[in-house]
C-alpha positions, 0 to 999 in steps of 0.5 A: 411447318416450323421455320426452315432457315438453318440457325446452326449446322450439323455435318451433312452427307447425303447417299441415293440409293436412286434404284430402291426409291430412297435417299439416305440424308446424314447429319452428324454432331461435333465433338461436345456431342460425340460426333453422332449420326442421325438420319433422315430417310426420304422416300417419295412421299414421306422421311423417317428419322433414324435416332434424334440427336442429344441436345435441343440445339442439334435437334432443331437443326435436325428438324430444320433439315425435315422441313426443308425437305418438305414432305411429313414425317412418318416414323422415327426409329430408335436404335437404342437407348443412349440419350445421345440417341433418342433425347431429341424426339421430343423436338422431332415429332413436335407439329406432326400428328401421331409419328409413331417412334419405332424401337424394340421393347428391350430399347424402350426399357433401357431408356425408361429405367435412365431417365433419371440417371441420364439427367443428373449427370448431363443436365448440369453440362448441356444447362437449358440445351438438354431437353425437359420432354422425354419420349418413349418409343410407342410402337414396339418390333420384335425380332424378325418384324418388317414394317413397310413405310411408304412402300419401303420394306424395313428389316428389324433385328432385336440384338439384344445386349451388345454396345448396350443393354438393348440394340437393333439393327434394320436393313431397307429395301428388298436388295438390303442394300443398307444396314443401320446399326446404331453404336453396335458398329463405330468407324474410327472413333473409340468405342463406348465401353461403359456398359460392361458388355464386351464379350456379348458385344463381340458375339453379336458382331461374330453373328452380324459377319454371317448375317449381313455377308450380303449387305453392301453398306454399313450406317453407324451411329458415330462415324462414316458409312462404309463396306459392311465387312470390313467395318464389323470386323474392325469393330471386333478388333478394336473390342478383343484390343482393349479387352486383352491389353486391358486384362494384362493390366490387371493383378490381384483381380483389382481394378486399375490404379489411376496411374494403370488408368492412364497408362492404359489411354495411351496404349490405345491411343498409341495403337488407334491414333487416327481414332476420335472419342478419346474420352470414351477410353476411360470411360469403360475401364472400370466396367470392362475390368470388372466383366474380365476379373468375372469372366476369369475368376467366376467366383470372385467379385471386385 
């Protein structure tokens, strides 16, 4: 087992679902790290890690929370492929023997093919904290699969495209008492836009309203659970805002001027002004602006 003293921490929260036999423990990271969510669940004789953190730091805390729980880890899953997501499995499975780590094949291509990319643009932040090891996930579900781990049902959807190019959700328990969405579903926090798929984003949401009517309690990948309902739909309010107030910013199918580019951060900041992340705003302008001049003038390029 590795050291279990805590050297740094991560936000914790912890929910029991005491009926359905599962504890829900959530550690978030601060600001440098986008205030992501990782989660350990435990049942009674061992922990899944849902995502594991970007940077070796936030990881080790990570693991140090496994190990003061003192039962193995049996799986790790991955929601998608942003390495705020899955940089930390490395550091995770190390000391354990043969942890499967659990995502879709969509996910586990979106992470080999950026690899490289990820790392030249990070690395040179994080320095030594950003991890050397990257780990694929090795066991692949499809849409539909339930994969029971110590007597718990998990419930996997493959969405295909929406906050990234690959997403899934899970639902535990025979009740489906809790959701795990990854970055499908922010909750006051900015959403990250840069991958340029809103108008597929918001068709998955519009789906997940009918799908997960029955599903009490929603877990994000940045920002507190709540009501299932009410955080999709203020997911897909926050994406239609943006795409609107984006596309009225835009003429002659060009892409923004820096001085439109900040006038565009303070409308929205102006209308989610409780909202973290702000940095995420700019971030997708530019691929959002090229999906809206497509979408309106087809034949058209930027």
């Amino acid at each position: 087992m590795r050291a279990s003293k805590l050297q740094n921490t991560l936000k914790y929260s912890r929910y029991a679902y005491d009926n359905e036999g599962y504890i829900i423990h959530m550690l978030t990271s601060n600001e440098r790290t986008f205030f992501t969510n990782a989660y350990i669940i435990e049942t009674k004789n061992g922990l899944v890690v849902v995502d594991t953190m970007m940077i070796n730091s936030d990881a080790i805390v990570l693991c140090q929370h496994i190990d003061n729980l003192n039962k193995p880890l049996i799986a790790v899953i991955i929601t998608h492929g942003h390495p705020d997501h899955y940089n930390g499995t490395d550091t995770i499975i190390n000391g354990f023997n043969e942890v499967p780590v659990i995502s879709t094949k969509g996910v586990r291509n979106c992470i080999q093919d950026s690899f490289d990319a990820k790392e030249v643009k990070w690395k040179p932040y994080f320095g030594h904290d950003w991890p050397e090891d990257k780990i694929l996930p090795n066991h692949l579900v499809k849409d539909g699969d339930v994969v029971n781990l110590d007597g718990l049902d998990y419930f996997f959807r493959d969405l295909g495209a929406a906050e990234s190019s690959s997403d899934l959700l899970f639902t535990l328990g025979e009740h489906k008492s809790a959701v795990f969405v990854g970055d499908v579903v922010f909750n006051n926090m900015h959403g990250f836009m840069n991958d340029g798929n809103s108008a597929q984003w918001l068709r998955v949401l519009q789906q997940l309203l009918i799908e997960l009517a029955d599903v009490k309690q929603l877990f994000t990948g940045h920002g507190a659970p709540g009501n299932t309902y009410q955080l999709v739909q203020a997911q897909i309010e926050y994406i239609s805002h943006y795409r609107t107030c984006l596309w009225a910013l835009i003429s002659d199918n060009q892409l923004l001027s820096d001085t439109q580019k900040q006038s565009f951060e303070f409308l929205m900041n102006k209308h989610y002004p409780q909202y973290q992340l702000a940095s995420f705003i700019k971030a997708g302008i530019d691929p959002v602006a090229q999906e809206l001049i497509v979408e309106n003038h087809p034949l058209k390029m930027v």
